[in-house]
Backbone as ProteinMPNN parsed JSONL, in Angstrom:
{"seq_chain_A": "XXXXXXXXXXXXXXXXXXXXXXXXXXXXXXXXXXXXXXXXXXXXXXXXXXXXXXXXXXXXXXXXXXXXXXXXXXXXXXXXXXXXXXXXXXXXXXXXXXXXXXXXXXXXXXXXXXXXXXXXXXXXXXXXXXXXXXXXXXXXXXXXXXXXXXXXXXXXXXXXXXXXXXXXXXXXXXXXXXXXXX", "coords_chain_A": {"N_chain_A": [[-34.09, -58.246, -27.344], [-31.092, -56.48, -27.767], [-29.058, -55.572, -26.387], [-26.2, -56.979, -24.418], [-26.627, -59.3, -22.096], [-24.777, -58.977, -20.384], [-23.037, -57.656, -17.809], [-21.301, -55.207, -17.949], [-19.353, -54.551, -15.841], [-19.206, -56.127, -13.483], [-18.27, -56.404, -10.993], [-17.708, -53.921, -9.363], [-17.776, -52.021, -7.457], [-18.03, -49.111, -4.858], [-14.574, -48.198, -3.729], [-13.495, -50.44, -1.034], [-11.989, -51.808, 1.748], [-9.783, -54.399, 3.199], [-9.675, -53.588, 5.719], [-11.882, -52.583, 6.603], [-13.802, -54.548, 7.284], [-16.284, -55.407, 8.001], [-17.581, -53.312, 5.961], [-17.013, -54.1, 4.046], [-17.695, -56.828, 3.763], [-20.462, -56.025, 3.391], [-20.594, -54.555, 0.816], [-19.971, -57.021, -0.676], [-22.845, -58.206, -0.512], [-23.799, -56.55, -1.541], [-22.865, -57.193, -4.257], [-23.878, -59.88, -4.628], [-26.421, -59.158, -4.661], [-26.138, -57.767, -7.44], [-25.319, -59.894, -8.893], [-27.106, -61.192, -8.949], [-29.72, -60.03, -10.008], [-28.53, -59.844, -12.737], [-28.63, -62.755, -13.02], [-31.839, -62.709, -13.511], [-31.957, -60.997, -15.402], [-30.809, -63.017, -17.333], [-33.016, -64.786, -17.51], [-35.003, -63.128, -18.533], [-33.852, -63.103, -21.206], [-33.626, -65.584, -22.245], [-35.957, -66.655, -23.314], [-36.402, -65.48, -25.793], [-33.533, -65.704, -26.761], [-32.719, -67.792, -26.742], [-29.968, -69.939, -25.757], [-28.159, -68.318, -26.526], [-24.359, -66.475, -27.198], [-24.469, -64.482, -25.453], [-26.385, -65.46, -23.43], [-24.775, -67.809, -22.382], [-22.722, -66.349, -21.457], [-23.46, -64.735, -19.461], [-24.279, -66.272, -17.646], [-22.224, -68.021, -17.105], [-20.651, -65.964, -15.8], [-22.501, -65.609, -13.261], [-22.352, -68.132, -12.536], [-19.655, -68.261, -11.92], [-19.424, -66.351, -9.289], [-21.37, -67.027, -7.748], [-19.672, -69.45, -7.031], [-17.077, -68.622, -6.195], [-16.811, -66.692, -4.936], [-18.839, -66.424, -2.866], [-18.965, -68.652, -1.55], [-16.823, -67.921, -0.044], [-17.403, -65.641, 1.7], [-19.471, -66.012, 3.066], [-17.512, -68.043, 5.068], [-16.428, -66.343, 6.035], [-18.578, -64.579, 7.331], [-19.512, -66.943, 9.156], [-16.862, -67.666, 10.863], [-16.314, -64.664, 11.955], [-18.127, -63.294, 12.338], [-20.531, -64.665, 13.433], [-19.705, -66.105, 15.608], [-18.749, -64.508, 18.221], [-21.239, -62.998, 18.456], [-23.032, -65.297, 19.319], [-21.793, -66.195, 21.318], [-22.073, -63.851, 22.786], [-24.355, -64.55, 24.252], [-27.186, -63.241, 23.919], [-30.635, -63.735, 23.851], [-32.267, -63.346, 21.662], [-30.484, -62.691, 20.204], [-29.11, -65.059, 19.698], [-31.033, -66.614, 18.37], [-31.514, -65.193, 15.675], [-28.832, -65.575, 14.865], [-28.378, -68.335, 14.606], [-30.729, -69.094, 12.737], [-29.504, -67.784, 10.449], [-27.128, -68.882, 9.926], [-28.445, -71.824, 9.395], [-29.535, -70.182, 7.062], [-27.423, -70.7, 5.579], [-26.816, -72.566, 4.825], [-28.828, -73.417, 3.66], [-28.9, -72.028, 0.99], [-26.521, -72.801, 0.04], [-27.199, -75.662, -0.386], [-29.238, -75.093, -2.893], [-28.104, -73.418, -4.34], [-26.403, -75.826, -5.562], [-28.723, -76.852, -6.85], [-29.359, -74.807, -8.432], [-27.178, -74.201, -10.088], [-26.689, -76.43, -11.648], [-28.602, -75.632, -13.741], [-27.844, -73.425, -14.808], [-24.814, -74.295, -15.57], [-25.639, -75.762, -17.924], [-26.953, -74.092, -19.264], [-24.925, -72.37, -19.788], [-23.198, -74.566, -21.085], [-24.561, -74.163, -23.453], [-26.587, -76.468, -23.849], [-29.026, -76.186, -22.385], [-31.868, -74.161, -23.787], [-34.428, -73.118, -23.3], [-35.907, -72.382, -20.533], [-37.052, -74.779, -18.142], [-40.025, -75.797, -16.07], [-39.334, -76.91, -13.884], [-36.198, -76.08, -13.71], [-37.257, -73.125, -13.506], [-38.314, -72.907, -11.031], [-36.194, -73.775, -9.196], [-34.131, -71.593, -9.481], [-35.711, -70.012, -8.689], [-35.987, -70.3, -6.365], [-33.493, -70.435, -5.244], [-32.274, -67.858, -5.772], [-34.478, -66.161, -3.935], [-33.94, -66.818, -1.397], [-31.987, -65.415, -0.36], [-32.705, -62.29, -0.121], [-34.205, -61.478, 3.12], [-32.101, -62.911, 4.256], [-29.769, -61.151, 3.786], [-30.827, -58.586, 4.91], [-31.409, -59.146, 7.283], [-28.992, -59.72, 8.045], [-27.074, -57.258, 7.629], [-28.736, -55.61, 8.727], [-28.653, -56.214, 11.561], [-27.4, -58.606, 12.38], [-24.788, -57.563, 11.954], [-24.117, -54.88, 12.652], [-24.415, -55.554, 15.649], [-22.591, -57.627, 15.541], [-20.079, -55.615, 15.291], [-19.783, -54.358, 17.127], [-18.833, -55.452, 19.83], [-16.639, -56.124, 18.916], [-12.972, -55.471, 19.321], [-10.204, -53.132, 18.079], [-7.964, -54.367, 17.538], [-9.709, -56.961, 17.104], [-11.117, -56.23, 14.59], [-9.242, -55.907, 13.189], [-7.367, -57.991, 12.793], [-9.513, -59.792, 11.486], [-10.324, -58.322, 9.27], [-7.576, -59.368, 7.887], [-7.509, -61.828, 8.431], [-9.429, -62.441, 6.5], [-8.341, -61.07, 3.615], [-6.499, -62.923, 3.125], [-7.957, -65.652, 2.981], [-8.842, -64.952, 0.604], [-6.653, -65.021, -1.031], [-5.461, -62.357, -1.126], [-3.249, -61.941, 0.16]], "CA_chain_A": [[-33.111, -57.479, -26.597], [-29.982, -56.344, -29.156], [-28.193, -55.372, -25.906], [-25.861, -57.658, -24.047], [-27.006, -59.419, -21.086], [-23.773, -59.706, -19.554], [-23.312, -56.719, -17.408], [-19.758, -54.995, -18.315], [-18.342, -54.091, -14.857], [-19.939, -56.91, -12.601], [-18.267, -56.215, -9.645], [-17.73, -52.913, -9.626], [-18.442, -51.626, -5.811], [-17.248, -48.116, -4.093], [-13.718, -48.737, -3.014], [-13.817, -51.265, 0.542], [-10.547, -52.404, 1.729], [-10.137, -55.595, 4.137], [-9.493, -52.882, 6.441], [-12.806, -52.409, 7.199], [-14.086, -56.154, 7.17], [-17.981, -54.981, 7.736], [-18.026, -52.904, 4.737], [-16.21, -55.274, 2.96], [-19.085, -57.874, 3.815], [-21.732, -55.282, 2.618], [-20.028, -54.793, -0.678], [-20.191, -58.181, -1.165], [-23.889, -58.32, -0.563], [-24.091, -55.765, -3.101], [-22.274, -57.826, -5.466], [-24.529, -60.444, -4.633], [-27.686, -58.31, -5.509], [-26.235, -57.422, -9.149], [-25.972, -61.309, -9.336], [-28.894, -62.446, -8.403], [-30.288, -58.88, -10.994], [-28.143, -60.788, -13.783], [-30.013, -63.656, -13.155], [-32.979, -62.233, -13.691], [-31.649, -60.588, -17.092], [-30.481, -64.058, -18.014], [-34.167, -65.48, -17.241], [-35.846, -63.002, -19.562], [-33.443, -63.421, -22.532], [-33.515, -67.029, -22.967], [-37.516, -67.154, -23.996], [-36.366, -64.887, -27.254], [-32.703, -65.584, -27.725], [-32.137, -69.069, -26.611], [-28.602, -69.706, -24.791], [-26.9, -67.522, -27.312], [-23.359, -65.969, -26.755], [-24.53, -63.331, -24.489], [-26.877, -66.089, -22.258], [-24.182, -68.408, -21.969], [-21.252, -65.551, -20.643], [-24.298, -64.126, -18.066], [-23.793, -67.911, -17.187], [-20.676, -68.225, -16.354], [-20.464, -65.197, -14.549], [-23.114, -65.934, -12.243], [-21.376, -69.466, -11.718], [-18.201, -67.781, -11.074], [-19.559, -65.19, -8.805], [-21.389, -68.264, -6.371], [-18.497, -70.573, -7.192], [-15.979, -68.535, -5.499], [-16.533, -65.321, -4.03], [-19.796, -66.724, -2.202], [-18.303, -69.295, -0.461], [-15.656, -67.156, 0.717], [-18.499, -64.326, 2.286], [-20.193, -67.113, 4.213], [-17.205, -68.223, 5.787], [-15.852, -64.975, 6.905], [-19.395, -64.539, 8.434], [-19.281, -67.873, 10.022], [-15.668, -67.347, 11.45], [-15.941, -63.686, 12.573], [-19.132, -62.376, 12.765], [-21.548, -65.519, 14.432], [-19.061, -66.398, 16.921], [-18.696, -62.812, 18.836], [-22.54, -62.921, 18.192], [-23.396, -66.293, 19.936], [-21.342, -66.173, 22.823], [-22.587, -62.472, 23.759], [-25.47, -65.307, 24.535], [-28.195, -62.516, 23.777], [-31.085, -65.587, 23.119], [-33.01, -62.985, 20.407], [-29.533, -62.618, 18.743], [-28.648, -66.704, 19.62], [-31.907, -67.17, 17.593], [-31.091, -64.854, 14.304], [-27.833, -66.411, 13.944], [-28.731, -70.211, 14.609], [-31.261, -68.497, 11.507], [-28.761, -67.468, 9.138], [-26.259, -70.199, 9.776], [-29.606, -72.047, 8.335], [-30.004, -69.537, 5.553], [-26.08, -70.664, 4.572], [-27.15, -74.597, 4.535], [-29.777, -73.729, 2.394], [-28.217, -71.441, 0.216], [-25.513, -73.78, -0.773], [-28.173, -76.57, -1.27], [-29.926, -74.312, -3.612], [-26.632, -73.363, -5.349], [-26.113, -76.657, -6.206], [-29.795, -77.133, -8.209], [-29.434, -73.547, -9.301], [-25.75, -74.826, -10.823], [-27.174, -77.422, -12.916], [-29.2, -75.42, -14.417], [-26.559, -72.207, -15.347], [-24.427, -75.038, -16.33], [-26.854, -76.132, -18.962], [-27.149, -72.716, -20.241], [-23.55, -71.829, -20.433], [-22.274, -74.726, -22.158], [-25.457, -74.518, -24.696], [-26.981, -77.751, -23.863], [-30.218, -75.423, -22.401], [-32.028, -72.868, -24.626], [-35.135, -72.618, -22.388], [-36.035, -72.965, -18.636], [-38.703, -75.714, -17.994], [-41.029, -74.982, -14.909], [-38.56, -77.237, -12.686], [-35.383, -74.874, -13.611], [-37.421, -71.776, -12.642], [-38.378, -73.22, -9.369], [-34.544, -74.02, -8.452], [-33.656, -70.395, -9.833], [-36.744, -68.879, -7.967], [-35.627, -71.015, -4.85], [-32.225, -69.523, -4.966], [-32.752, -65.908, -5.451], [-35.329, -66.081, -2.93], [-33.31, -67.4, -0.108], [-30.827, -63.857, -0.341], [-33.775, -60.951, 0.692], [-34.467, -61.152, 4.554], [-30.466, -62.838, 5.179], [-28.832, -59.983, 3.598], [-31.483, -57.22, 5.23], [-30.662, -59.493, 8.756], [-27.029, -59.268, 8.459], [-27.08, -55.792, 7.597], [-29.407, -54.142, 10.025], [-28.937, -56.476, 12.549], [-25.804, -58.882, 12.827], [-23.322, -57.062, 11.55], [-24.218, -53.819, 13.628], [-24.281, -55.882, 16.497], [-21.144, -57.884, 16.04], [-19.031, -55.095, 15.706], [-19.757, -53.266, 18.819], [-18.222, -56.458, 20.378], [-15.006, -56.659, 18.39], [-12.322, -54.076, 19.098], [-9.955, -52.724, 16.521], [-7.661, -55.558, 17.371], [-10.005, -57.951, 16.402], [-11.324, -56.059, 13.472], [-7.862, -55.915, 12.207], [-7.178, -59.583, 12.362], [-11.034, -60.204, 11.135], [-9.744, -58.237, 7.89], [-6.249, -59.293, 7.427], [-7.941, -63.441, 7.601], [-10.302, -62.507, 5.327], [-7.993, -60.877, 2.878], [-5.662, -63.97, 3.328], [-8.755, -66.03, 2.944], [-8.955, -64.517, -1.459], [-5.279, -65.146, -2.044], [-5.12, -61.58, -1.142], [-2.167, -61.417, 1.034]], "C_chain_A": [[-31.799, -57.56, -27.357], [-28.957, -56.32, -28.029], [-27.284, -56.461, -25.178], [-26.037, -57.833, -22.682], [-25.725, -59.801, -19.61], [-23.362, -58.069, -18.827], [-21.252, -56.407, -17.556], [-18.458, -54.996, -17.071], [-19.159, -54.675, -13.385], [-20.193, -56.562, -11.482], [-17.828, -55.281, -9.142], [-18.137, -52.452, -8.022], [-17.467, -50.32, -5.259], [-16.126, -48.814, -3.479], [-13.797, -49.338, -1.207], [-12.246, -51.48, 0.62], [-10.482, -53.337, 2.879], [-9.304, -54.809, 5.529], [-10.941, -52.585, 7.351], [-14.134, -53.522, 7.24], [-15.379, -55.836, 7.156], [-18.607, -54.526, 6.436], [-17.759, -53.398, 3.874], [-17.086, -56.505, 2.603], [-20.345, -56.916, 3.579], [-21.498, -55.207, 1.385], [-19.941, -56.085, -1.205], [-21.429, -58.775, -1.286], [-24.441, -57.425, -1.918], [-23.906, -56.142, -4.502], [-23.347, -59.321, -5.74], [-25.949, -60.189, -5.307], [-27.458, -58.208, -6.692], [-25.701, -59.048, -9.863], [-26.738, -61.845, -9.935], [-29.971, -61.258, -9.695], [-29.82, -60.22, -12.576], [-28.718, -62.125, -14.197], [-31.091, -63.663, -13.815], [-33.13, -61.997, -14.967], [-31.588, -61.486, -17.621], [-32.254, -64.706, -18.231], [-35.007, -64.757, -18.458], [-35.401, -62.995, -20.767], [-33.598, -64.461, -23.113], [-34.628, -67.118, -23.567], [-37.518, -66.694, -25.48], [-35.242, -64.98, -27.728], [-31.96, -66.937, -27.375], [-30.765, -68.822, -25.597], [-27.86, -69.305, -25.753], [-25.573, -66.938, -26.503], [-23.641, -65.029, -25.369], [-25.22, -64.038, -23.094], [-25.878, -67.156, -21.625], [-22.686, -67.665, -21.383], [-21.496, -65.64, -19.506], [-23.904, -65.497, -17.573], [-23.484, -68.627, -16.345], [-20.433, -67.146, -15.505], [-21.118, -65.341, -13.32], [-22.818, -66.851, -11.456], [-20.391, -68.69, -10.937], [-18.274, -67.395, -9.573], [-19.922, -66.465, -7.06], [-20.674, -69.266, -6.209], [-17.592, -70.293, -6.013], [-15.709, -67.381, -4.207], [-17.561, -65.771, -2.934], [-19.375, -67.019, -0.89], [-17.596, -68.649, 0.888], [-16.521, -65.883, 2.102], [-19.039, -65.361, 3.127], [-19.126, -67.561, 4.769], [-16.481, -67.194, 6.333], [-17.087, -64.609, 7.84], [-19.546, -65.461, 9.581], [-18.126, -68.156, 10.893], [-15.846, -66.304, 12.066], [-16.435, -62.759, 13.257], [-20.401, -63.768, 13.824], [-20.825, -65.785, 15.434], [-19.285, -65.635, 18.276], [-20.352, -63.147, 19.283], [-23.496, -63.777, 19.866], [-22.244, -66.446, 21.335], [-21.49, -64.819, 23.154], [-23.806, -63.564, 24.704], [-27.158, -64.504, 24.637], [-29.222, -63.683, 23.223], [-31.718, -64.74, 22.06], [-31.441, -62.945, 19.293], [-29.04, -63.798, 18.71], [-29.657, -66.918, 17.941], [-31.48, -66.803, 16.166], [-30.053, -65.663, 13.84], [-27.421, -67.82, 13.859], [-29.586, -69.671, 13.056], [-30.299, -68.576, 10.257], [-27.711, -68.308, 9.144], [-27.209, -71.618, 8.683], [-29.838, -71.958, 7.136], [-28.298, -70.474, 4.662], [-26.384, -71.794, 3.481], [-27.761, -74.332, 3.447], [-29.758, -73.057, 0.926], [-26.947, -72.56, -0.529], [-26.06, -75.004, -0.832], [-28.739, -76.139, -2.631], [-29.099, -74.121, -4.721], [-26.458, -74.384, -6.073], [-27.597, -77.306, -7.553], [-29.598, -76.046, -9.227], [-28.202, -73.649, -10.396], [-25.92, -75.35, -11.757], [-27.298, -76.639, -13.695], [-28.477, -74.301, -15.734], [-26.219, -72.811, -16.222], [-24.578, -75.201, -17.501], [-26.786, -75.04, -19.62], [-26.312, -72.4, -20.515], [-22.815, -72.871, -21.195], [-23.543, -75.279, -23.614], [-26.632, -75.546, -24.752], [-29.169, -77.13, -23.396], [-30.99, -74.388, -22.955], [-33.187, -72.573, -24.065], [-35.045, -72.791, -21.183], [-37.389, -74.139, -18.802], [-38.907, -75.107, -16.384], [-39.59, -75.354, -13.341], [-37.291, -76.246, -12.311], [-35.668, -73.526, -13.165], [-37.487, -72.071, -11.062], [-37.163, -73.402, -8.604], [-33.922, -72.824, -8.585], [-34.444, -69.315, -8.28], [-36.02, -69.155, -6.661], [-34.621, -70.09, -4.401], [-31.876, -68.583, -4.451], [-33.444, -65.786, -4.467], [-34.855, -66.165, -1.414], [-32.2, -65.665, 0.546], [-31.606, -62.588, 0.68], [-33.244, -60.233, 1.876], [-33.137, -61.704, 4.846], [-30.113, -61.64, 4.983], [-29.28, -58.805, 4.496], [-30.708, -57.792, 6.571], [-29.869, -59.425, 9.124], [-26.454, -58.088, 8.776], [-27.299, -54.92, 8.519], [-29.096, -54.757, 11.209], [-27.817, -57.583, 13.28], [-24.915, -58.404, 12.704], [-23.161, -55.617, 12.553], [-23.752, -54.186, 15.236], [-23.102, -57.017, 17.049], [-19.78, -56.476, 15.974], [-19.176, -54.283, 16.835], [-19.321, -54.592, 19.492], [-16.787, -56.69, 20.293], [-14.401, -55.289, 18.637], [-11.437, -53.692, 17.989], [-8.844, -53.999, 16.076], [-8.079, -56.89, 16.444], [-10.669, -57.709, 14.928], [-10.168, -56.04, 12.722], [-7.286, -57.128, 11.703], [-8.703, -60.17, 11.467], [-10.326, -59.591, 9.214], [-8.548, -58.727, 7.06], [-6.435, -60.865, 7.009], [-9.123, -63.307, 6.208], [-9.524, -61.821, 3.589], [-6.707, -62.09, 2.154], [-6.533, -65.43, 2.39], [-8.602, -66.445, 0.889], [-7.759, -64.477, -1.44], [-4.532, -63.743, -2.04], [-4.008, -60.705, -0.305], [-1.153, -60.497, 0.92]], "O_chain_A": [[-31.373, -58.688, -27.603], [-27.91, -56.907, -28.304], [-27.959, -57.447, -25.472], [-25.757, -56.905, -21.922], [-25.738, -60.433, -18.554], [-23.476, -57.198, -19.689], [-20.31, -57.165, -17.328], [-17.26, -55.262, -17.167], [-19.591, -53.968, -12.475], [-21.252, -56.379, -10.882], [-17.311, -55.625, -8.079], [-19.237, -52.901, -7.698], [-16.247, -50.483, -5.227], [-16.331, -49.822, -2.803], [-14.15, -48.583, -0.301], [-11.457, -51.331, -0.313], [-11.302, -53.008, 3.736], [-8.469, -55.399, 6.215], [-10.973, -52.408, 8.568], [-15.31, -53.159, 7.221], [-15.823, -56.0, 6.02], [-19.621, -54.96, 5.89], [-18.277, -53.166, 2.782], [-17.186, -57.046, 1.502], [-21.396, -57.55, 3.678], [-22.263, -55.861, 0.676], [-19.816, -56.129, -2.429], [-21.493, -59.775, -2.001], [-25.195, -57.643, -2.866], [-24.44, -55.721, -5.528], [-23.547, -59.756, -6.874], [-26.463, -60.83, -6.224], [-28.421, -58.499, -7.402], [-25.706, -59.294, -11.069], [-27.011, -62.568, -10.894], [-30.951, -61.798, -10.208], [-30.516, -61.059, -13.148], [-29.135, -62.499, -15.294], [-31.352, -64.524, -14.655], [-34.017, -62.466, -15.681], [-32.216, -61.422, -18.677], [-32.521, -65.075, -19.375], [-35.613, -65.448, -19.277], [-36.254, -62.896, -21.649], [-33.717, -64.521, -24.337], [-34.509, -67.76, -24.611], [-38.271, -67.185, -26.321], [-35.132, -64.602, -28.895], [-30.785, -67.14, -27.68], [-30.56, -67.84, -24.883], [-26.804, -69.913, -25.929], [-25.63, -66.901, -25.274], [-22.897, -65.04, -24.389], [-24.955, -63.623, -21.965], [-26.05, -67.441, -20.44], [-21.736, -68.323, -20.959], [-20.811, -66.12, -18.602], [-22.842, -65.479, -16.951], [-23.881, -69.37, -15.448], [-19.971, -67.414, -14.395], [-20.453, -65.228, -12.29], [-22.853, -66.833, -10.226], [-20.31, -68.516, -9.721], [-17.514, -67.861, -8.724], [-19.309, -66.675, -6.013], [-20.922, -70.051, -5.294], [-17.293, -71.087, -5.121], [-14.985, -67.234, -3.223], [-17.123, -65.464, -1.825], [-19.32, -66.427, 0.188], [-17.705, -68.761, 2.109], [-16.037, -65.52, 3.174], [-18.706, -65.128, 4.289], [-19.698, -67.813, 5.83], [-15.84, -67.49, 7.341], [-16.838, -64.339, 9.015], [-19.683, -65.064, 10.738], [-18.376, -68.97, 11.781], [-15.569, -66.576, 13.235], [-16.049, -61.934, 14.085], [-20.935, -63.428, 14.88], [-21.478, -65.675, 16.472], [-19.901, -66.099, 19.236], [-20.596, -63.528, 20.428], [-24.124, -63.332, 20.827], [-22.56, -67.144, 22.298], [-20.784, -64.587, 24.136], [-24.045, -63.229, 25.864], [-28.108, -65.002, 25.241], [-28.856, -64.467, 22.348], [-31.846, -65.506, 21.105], [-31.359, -63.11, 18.076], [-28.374, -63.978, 17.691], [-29.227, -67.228, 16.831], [-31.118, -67.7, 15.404], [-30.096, -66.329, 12.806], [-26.473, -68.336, 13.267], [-28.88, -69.931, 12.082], [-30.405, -69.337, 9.295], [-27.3, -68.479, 7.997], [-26.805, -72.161, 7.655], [-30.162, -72.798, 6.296], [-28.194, -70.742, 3.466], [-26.317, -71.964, 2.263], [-27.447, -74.82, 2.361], [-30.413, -73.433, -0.047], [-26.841, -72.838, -1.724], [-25.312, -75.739, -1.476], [-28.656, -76.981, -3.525], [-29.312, -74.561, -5.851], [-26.324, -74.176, -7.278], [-27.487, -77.901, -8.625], [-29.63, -76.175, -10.451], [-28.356, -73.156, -11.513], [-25.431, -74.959, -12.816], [-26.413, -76.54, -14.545], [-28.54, -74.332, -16.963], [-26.605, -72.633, -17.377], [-23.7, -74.821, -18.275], [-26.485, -75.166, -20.807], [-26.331, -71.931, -21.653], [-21.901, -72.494, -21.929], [-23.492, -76.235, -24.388], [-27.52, -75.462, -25.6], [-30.196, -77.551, -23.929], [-30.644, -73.351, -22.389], [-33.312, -71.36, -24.231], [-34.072, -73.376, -20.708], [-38.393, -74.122, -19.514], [-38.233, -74.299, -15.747], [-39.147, -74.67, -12.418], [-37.144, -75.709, -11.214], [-34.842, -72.797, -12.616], [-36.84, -71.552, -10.152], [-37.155, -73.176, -7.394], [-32.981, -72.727, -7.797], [-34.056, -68.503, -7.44], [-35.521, -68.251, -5.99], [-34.717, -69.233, -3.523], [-31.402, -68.287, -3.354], [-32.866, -64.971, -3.749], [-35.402, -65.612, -0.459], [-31.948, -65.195, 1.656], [-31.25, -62.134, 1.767], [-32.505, -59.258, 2.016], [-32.658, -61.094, 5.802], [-30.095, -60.901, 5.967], [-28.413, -58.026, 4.894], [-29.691, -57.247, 7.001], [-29.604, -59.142, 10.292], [-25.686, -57.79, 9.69], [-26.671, -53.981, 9.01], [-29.191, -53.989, 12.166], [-27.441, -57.475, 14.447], [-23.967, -58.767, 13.4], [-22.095, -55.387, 13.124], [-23.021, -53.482, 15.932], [-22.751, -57.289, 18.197], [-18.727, -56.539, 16.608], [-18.288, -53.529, 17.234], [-20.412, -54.655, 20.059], [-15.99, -57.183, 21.09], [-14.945, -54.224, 18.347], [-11.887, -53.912, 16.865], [-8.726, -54.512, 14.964], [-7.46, -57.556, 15.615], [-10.803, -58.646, 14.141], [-10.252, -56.18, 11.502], [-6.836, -57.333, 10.576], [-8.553, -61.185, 10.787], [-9.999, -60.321, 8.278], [-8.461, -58.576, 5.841], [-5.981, -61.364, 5.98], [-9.403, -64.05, 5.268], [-10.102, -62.076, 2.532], [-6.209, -62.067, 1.029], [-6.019, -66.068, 1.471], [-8.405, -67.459, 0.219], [-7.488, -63.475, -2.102], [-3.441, -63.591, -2.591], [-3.861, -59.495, -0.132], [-0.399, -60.289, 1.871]]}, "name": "protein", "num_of_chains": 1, "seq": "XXXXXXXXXXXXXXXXXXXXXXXXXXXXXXXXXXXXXXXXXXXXXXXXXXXXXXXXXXXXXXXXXXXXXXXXXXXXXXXXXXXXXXXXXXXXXXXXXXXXXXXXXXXXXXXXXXXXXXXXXXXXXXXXXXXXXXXXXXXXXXXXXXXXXXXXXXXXXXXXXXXXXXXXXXXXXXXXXXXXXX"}
């Protein structure tokens, strides 16, 4: 592969603005998807080009990406959207988001094997995967799927018919506060 595995315009997403805090948390799932894709790119370069320049950028971006922006998307869901959620006391929608509060835990367990391993590849020290590094990669990626589809079709629809514009307005204005973006 001659081309570079580092994707030019990462995060790149139809304009959102923390105006509309929902779409703002879909665009970030999206950003998540061309992640977790990058990943993937990174996974089949290393078997033919080692952690060269281009495997150790993909790397770091991928770090970056669950380093900082991640975090930040899980607690704007856990602040704005499970709350609303769990005190409607609906018990099929108690259950999903006792679920994806779950998926977070295990997502930022996961992060932290999947970390190592990046690590390793971005500052050189890794030039293949052994079986254990795919399994902490696979783990990872794997964990994203059915939250993101659940959030999508099914919490996020159903917390904002709860919130009025009030609280969507404060819901965007902490979350833009949140990224330094005041």
């Amino acid at each position: 592969m001659n081309q570079p595995i580092r994707m030019a315009s990462l995060l790149a997403t139809p304009a959102v603005g923390f105006e509309q805090p929902f779409e703002m948390l879909a665009a970030c799932h999206e950003r998540v998807n061309r992640m977790l894709a990058l990943l993937e790119r990174l996974r089949a370069h290393l078997p033919g080009h080692g952690a060269d320049e281009n495997a150790r950028q993909a790397a770091r971006d991928v770090m970056r990406y669950f380093d900082l922006a991640a975090p930040h998307h899980h607690q704007d869901e856990e602040l704005h959207v499970f709350p609303p959620l769990l005190a409607a006391g609906d018990p099929a929608t108690v259950d999903l988001v006792r679920r994806l509060q779950r998926d977070h835990v295990q997502m930022e367990s996961g992060w932290r094997e999947a970390r190592k391993v990046l690590d390793a590849v971005a500052s050189g020290e890794r030039q293949a995967l052994a079986s254990s590094d795919e399994a902490a990669l696979d783990l990872f990626a794997g964990l994203y799927g059915d939250h993101i589809q659940a959030e999508e079709g099914l919490a996020y629809p159903a917390a904002a018919q709860l919130l009025d514009e009030a609280a969507l307005a404060a819901m965007g204005r902490e979350m833009m506060r949140r990224r330094g973006a005041a």
